[in-house]
Every structure is written in C-alpha cells, then in structure tokens.
C-alpha positions as a printed Julia matrix, in Angstrom:
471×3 Matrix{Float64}:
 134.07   -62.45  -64.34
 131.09   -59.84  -65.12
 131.32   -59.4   -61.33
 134.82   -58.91  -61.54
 134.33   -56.15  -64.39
 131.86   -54.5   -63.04
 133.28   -53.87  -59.86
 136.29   -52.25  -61.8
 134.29   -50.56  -63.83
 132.89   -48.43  -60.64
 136.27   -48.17  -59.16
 136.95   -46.35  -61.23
 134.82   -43.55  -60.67
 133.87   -44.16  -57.22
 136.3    -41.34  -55.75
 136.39   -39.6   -59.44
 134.89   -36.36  -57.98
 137.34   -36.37  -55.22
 140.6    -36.97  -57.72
 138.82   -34.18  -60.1
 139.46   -31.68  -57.53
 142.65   -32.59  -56.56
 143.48   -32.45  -60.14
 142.33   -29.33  -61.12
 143.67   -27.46  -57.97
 147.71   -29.24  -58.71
 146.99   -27.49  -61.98
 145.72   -24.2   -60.59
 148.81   -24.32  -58.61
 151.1    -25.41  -60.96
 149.87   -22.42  -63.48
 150.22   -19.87  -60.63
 154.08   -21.04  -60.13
 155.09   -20.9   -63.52
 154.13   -17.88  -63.86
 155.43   -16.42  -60.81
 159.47   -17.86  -61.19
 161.15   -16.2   -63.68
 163.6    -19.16  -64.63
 163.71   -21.22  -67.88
 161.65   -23.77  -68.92
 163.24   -26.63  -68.4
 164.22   -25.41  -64.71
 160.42   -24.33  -63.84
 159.49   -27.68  -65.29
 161.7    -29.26  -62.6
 160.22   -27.4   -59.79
 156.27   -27.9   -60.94
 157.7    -31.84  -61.27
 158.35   -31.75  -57.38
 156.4    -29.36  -56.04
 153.17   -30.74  -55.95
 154.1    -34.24  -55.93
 151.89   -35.33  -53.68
 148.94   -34.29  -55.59
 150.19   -36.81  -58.98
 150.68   -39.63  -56.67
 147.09   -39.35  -55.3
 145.65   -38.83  -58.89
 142.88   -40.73  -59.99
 144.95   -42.72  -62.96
 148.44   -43.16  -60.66
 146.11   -45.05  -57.92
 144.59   -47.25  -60.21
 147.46   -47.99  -62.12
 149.38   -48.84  -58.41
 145.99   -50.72  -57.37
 146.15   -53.18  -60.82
 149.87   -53.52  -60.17
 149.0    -54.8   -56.12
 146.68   -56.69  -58.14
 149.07   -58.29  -60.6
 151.68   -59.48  -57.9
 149.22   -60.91  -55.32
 150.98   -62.02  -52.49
 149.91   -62.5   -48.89
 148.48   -60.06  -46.43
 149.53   -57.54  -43.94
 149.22   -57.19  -40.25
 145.94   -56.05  -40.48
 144.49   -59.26  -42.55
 143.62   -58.05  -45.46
 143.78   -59.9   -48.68
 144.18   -58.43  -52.26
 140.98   -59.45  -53.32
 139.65   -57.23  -50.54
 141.62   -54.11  -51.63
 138.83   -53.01  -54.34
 135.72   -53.17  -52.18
 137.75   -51.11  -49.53
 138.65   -48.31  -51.95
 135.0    -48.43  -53.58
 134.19   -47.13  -50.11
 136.88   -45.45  -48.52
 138.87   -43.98  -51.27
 138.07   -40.53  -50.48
 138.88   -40.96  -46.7
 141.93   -42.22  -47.82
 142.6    -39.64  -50.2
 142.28   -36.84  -47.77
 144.49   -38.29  -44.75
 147.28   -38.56  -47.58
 147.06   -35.15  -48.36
 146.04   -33.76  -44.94
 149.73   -35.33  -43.5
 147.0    -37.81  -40.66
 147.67   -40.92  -42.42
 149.46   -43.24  -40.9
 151.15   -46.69  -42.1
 150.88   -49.83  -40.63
 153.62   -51.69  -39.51
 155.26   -54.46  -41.79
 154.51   -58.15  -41.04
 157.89   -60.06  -40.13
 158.33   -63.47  -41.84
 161.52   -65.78  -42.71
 162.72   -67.41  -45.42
 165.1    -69.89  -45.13
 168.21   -69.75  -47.18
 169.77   -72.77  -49.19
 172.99   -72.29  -47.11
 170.99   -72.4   -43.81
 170.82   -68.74  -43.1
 167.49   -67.07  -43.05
 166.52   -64.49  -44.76
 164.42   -61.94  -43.29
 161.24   -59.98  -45.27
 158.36   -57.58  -44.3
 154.98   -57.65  -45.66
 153.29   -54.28  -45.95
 149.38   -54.33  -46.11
 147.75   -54.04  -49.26
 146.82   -50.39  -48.46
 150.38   -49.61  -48.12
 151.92   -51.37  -50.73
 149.35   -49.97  -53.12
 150.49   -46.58  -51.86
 154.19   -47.61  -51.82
 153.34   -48.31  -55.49
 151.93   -44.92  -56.3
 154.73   -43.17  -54.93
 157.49   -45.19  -56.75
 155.34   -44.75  -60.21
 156.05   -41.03  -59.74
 159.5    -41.16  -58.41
 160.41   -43.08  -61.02
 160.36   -40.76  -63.37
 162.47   -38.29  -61.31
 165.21   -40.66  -60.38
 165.5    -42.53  -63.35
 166.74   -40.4   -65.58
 170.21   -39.73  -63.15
 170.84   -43.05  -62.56
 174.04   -45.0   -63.97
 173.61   -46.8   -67.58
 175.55   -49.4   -65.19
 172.73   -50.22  -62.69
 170.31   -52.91  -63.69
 168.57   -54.16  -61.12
 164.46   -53.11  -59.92
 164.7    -50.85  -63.31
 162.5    -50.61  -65.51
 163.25   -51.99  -69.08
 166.38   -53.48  -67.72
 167.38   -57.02  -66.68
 170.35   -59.3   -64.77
 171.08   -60.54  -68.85
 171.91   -57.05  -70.01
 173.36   -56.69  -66.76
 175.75   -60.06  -67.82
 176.11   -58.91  -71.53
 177.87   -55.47  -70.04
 179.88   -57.87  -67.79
 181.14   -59.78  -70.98
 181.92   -56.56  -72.46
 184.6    -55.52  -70.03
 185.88   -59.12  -69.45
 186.47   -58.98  -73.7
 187.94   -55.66  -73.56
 190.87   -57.07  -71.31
 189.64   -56.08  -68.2
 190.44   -60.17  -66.68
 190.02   -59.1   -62.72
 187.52   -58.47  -60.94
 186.33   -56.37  -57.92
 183.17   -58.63  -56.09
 181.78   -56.2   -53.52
 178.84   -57.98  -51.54
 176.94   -55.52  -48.95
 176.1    -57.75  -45.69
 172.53   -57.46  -44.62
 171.97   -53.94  -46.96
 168.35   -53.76  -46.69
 168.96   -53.84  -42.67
 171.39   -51.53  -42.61
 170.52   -48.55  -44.88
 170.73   -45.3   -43.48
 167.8    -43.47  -43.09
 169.39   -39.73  -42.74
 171.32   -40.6   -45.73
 168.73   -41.69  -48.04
 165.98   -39.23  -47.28
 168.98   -36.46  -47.45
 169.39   -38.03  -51.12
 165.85   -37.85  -51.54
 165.26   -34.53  -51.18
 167.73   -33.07  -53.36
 165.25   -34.1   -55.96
 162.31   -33.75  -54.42
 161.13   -30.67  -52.66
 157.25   -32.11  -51.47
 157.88   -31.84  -48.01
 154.49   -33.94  -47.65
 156.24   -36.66  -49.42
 159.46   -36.64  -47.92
 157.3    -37.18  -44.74
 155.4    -39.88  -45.91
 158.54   -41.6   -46.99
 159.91   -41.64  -43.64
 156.72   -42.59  -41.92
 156.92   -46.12  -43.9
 161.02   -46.11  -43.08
 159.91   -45.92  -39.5
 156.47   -47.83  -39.35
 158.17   -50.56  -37.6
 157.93   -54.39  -37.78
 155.44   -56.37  -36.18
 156.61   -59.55  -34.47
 154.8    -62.04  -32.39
 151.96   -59.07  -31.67
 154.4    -56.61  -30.6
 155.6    -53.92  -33.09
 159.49   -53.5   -32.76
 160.75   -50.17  -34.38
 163.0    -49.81  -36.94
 165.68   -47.36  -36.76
 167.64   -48.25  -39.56
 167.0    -49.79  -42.96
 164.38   -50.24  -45.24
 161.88   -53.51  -45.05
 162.6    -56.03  -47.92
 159.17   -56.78  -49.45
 157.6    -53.74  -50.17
 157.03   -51.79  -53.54
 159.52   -49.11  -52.71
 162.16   -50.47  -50.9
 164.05   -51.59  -54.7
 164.04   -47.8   -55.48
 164.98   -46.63  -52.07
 168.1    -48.82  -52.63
 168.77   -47.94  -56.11
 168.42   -44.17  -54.63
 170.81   -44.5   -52.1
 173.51   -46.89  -54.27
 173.65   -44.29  -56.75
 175.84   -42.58  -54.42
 178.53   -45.64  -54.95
 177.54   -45.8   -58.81
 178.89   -41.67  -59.06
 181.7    -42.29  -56.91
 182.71   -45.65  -59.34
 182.1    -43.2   -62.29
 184.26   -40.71  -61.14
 187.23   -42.51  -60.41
 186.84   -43.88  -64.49
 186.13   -47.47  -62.97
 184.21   -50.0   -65.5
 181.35   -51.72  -63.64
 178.56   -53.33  -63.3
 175.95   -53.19  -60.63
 172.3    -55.01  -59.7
 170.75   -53.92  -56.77
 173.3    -54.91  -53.88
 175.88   -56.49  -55.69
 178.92   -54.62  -58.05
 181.37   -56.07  -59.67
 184.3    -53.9   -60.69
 186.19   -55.02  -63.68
 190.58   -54.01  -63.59
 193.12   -55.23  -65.85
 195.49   -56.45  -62.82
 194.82   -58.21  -59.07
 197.03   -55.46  -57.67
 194.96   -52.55  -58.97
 191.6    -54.52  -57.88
 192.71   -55.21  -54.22
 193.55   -51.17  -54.25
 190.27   -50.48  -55.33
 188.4    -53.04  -53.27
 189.99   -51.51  -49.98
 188.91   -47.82  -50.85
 185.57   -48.54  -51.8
 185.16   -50.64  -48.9
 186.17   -47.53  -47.13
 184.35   -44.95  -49.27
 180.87   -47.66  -48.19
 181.62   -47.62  -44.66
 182.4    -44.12  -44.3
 179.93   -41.93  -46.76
 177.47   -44.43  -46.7
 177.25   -46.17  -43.48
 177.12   -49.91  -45.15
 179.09   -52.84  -44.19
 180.73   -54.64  -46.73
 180.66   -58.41  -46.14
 184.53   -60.12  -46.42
 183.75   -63.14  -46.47
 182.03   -63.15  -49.21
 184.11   -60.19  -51.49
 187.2    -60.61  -53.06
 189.48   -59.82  -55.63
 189.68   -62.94  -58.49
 189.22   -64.11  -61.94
 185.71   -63.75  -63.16
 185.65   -67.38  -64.1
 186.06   -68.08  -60.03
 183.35   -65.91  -59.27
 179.52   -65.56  -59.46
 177.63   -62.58  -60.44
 174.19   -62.93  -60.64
 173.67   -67.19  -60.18
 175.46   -67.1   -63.13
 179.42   -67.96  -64.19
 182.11   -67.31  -67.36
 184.02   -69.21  -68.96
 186.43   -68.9   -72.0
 186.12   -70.71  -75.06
 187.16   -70.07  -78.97
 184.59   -67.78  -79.92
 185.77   -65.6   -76.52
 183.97   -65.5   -72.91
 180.81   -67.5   -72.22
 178.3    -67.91  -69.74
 177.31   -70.79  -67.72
 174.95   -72.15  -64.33
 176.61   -71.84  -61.27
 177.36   -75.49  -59.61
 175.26   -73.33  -56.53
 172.58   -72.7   -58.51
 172.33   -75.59  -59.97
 172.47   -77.56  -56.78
 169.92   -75.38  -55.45
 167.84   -75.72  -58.46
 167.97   -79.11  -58.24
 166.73   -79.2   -54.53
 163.52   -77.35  -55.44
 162.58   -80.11  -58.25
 163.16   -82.51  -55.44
 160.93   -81.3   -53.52
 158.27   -81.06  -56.03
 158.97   -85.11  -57.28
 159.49   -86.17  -53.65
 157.36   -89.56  -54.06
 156.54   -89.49  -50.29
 154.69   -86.4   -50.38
 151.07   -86.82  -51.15
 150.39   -84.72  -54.64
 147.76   -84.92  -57.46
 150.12   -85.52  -60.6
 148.2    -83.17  -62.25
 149.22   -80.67  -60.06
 152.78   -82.02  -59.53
 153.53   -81.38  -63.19
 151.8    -77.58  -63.33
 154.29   -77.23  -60.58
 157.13   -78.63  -62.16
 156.66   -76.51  -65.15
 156.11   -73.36  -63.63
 159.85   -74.12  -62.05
 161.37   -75.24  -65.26
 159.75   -72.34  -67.72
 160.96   -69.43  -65.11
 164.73   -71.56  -64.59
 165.25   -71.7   -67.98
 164.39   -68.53  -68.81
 166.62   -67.05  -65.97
 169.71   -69.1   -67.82
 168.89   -68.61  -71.07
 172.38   -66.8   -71.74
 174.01   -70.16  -70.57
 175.4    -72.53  -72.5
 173.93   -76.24  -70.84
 172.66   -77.96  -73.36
 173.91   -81.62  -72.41
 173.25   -80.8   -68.57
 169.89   -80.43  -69.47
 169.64   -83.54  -71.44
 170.88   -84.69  -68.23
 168.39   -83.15  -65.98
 165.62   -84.18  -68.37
 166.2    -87.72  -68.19
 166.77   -87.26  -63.88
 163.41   -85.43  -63.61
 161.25   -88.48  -65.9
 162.93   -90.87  -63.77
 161.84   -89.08  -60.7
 158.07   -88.6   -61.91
 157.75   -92.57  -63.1
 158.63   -93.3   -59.34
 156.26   -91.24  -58.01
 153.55   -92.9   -60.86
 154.94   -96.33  -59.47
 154.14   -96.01  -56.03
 150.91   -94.24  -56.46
 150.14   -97.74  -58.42
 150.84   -99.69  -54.9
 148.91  -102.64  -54.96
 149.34  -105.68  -57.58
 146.36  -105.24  -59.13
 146.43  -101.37  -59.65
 149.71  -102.33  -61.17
 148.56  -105.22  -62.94
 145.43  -103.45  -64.31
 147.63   -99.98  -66.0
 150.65  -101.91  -67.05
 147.94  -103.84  -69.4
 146.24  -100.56  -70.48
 149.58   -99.1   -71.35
 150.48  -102.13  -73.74
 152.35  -104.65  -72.07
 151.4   -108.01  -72.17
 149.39  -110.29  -69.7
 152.6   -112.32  -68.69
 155.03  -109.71  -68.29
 152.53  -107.16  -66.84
 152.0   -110.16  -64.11
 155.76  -110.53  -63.54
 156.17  -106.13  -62.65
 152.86  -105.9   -60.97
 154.75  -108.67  -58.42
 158.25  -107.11  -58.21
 160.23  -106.44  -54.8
 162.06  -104.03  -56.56
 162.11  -100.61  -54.93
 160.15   -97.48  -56.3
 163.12   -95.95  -57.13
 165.01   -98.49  -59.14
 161.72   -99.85  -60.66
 161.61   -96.18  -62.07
 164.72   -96.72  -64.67
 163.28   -99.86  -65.61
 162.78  -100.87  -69.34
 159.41  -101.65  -68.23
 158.42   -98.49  -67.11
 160.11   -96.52  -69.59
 158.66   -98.57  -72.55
 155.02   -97.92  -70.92
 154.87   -93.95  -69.09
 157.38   -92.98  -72.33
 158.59   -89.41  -73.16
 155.5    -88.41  -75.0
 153.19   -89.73  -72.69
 154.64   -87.31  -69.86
 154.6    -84.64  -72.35
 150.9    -85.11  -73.11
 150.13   -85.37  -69.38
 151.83   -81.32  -69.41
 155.03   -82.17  -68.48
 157.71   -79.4   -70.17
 161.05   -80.76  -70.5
 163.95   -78.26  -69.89
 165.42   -78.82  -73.44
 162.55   -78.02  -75.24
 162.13   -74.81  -73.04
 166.06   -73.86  -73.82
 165.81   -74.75  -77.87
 162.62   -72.48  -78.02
 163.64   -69.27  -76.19
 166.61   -70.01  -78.22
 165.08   -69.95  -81.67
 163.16   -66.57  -80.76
C-alpha cells in the first residue's frame, strides 16, 4: 500500500516540468489570440476552447485524471502485453517521450486486440482491446471533448453520458407512453460500431473542433487497425467497441439522428444505438419508421436491422432489458422474460455443482451478480419472482454443499454438527437420493437454513430489491 502511494505520489511530478511548459506556452498562446480576434467573449472563448486542444488533453491534471480512470476499470491488456498495473512505472519513465510524440504529430497507436464474446442467442459479439497507453490517451481526449460536445447534445440521449442513466432513460419513456403516445417506433442499428462512417464522423467532429492535431489523432485510432491471429487487418470503417472513446464517437455521430428526430417534433428516447420513437397511431409510426430508416441509410451510412425493428405496442417491445405494462396506478415497468432467462443462465453457471469452486468464492460471485442485477431492475416491479428466484438459487447452493459432502462419513460427521440427530443423520448420510433432489429436502433445509447461507455471505435478491427500495 505505502508502495502503492508512493509510487503515485512521484507520478505525479515525474513529467511535472514537462506539463509546466506545455502549460504555460497554451496560455501564452491563448492570451496572444484573444487579444488578436476582435469577436465577443463568448465567441473567442469558443475558439481558445478548440484551438489549442491538444495542449489540455496532454496537461499534467487531464493525464492523471485519464491514468486513475484506466486504473479504476482494469481490464485486460493490449497487443503489446501490457497490464494496468504496469501503466505507472511506464509513465514514471517515459512520460515526457510520450508527451512530445503527442504533440510533435510522431505518435502512433497500436492496433486493437480482437476478441469474441459470445451472445446468449448464439451470435458473437465482436470487441477490441486498446493497450493501456491508448486507452489512457483515448481517456484524455474524451475528458476534454466532453465538455465540447456535451453541452449540444439532445436532453433525449442517455446512454455513455455523464450524470445520466438507462432508468432516466425509462422514466422519459413512461412519460410519453402516459401522455398518450401508445405506439412505438423500435429502430435497432445492425452491427453500428462496425459500420460507422469515418468521413462522416470526423466531418462532425470538426465543426467543433478546429485542433487539426487532434482531429488527426482521432483518425489515427479510427484507422489503427485490428490485430488478429498476429496479423493486423485494417479497418476502414467503424469504430472498435472497447475503447474509452468509441461511446462518444457514437453519441457524436447519432446526434445527427437525435436533430433530425427533433426537428420533425418527434418524442423520443435514445441510449447509445437504440431509439425508440413514441406516436399516438401504428399508421403514423410505420411512416416514420420508413423515413428514418431512409434518412439512416442515406445521411448517415447505417443499416438499420429489420428484423429486429418494428412498429408495436410498447408492452410487446423491449427497450433497454426492460418491459411496460399497464396497471391502475398507470404504466409500469417490468424484467424482460429475455433477460430474465439470460439472467438466470449466468447464476447457473456460477451454482453449477459439477464445476469445482471454493464456496467461499462461489457466493462472492453470486453476489456480485445479484447486487449489480438488482440494481439494473430496480424500476421493476418483481417482487414475488424474486421470492421465487431466492428460494431456486438456496436450492441450487445446498446441492452443491451436498455433493461437496460425498462420502458417508463427511455427511455423517456435518449433518451432526449442524443439529440433527445420530439416527436420522445416519439414515441421510446413506441416501441414494440424487444431489439435486436431496437439495429440497426437509433435511437439508432444516440444517444449511436461510440464515446460515446468509452468514456464510450469501445476498438474497429480495433483500437487495427492499433496500435500494427504501433509499
């Protein structure tokens, strides 16, 4: 830990001297501008913003502030092997070097390390892992961009935005849906990240930002290619899902469909690739669906995927894992059947008795699942499914107790120390009864009870849903 600190501690003033000069000569600049455009404040302020760009995202506090956020997600390493952990004693000695090459235009990104992840319905979904040199600068440059694209974004985009969330995102989707609007437009953009544009978005790019140094380092990570197999395949097209900046490179180029939406008076609601458009009759909706779809192919070069779009009830549709219903106090939310199937397959394979698992661990597992689940649904009404689930999930986790316990005396020996008496504890410890039915036996649930579990770690999903609910 003092290791740790220390090491921090020098960081940050290991390239100090370097980012002091930088500093000071942006401001030098900056001053000299300002006073040579004779324009109003608020537009000179716009210009200064841009025009030295480059020199704020390479500043001393930006980097560090990108370098503890790296820090914060973790995640794996890049083509070039390098871990997180690793990232600090690199910049302790190479921060300057690195420095420089930004701001010289000779750096050059790495290409993005392919993997895939496969999808519940059997698809596979492809992402990119940057190095942690790159996605430390990836996070430098969207800390700064940020703050120039934020502020002309729709109040109806939510996702990859700071201070905003897929429940305000669903509490603006009830809105409409109360206000009478009973149809809706679900637009779903096949294979976005793959397919975006590059002319397009770095033409959007740069009517807001007029570093020509960072419009070029932009591209270079658009093009750095993918590496697959040791050979790096280039990418003409699209931006790599996994990286820092690819959320704000979509959000960037969306906002193009968020202005058009907004001009034609349309009430909507949009996270990241995904909009639902909310209409008041199915005729109007499959009007609008068929322009838009035309307005994305044509202005925007994205595909919109049929299968899964359509014009429908919002109660037949899913936005965001989650569904509505209507009930007597007006339109409610609840869990997907999807979602919760697919939930359900990842606490299977956590309580899969065949696979060899301290229970210790098993349950730290089980809870990090549950806490993030239920705090994903919390809008949802499911209180008797999860009373349900509860009861599934115990019954799983005293099977995989039972058949660590394999031999008759194990069994013998921790029936006894739980309680049960010599005779009976005899009779179980003998039983032909499978693991799996011997797991909903009175027995069992008399001896590993509720509490027991609980004390062991275990978090049941009620008690996660009646706390967030009480806060």
């Amino acid at each position: 830990m003092n290791n740790s600190t220390n090491m921090e501690r020098k960081q940050k003033t290991s390239y100090e001297g370097c980012l002091g000069k930088i500093e000071l000569d942006t401001r030098n600049k900056q001053e000299v501008f300002s006073d040579s455009v004779a324009l109003s404040k608020k537009k000179a302020k716009s210009k200064i913003d841009t025009e030295f760009l480059l020199e704020r995202i390479v500043a001393r506090r930006n980097l560090y502030e990108a370098y503890k956020q790296v820090k914060r997600n973790r995640g794996s390493h890049g083509v070039d092997k390098m871990k997180v952990e690793e990232l600090l004693p690199y910049l302790k000695s190479h921060a300057t070097n690195l420095i420089e090459s930004l701001l010289n235009g000779t750096y050059k990104p790495k290409p993005v390390r392919r993997i895939e992840i496969p999808k519940p319905d059997g698809g596979i979904r492809l992402l990119g892992i940057p190095t942690v040199i790159d996605r430390m600068i990836q996070q430098a440059i969207t800390r700064e961009l940020n703050g120039i694209f934020e502020p002309i974004f729709s109040e109806n985009s939510f996702g990859f935005r700071p201070k905003r969330s897929c429940h305000m995102a669903l509490k603006k989707s009830k809105e409409f849906i109360e206000s009478g609007y009973k149809i809706v437009v679900d637009i779903d953009l096949e294979k976005f990240f793959d397919r975006v544009n590059h002319d397009i978005l770095m033409n959007r790019i740069a009517k807001r930002v007029r570093d020509k140094r960072v419009l070029k380092l932009i591209r270079l990570y658009l093009y750095s290619g993918i590496m697959q197999n040791g050979i790096v395949v280039k990418s003409e097209e699209g931006t790599v899902q996994g990286g820092p900046i690819s959320p704000l490179l979509s959000n960037i180029l969306l906002d193009g469909l968020d202005k058009e939406l907004e001009k034609r008076g349309h009430k909507y609601v949009r996270y990241a690739d995904g909009c639902n458009i909310y209409l008041k009759s199915r005729r109007a909706g499959e009007r609008v669906l068929k322009s838009i779809t035309k307005f994305l192919e044509r202005k925007l070069k994205l595909k919109v995927n049929e299968k899964k779009s359509a014009v429908d009830a919002p109660t037949k549709r899913k936005f965001l894992e989650d569904s509505f219903y209507y009930s007597r106090g007006g339109i409610r939310f609840r869990v997907h059947k999807g979602s919760l199937e697919k939930f359900k397959r990842k606490i299977k394979g956590i309580t899969n008795r065949n696979v060899s698992m301290h229970f210790d661990y098993r349950i730290k597992k089980l809870s990090e699942v549950i806490i993030g689940w239920v705090n994903y649904y919390k809008l949802a009404d499911m209180k008797t499914r999860l009373k349900e689930l509860d009861e599934w999930i115990r019954r799983r986790l005293r099977a995989c107790i039972w058949k660590t316990w394999k031999k008759v005396r194990t069994r013998f020996k921790n029936l006894k120390k739980l309680g049960l008496d010599k005779c009976r504890a005899w009779q179980y410890a003998n039983t032909r009864k499978g693991y799996w039915r011997m797991s909903n036996s009175p027995v069992l649930n008399r001896t590993i009870t509720n509490d027991k579990l609980i004390r062991r770690g275990f978090k049941s999903l009620s008690s996660q849903y009646q706390k967030i609910r009480l806060s």
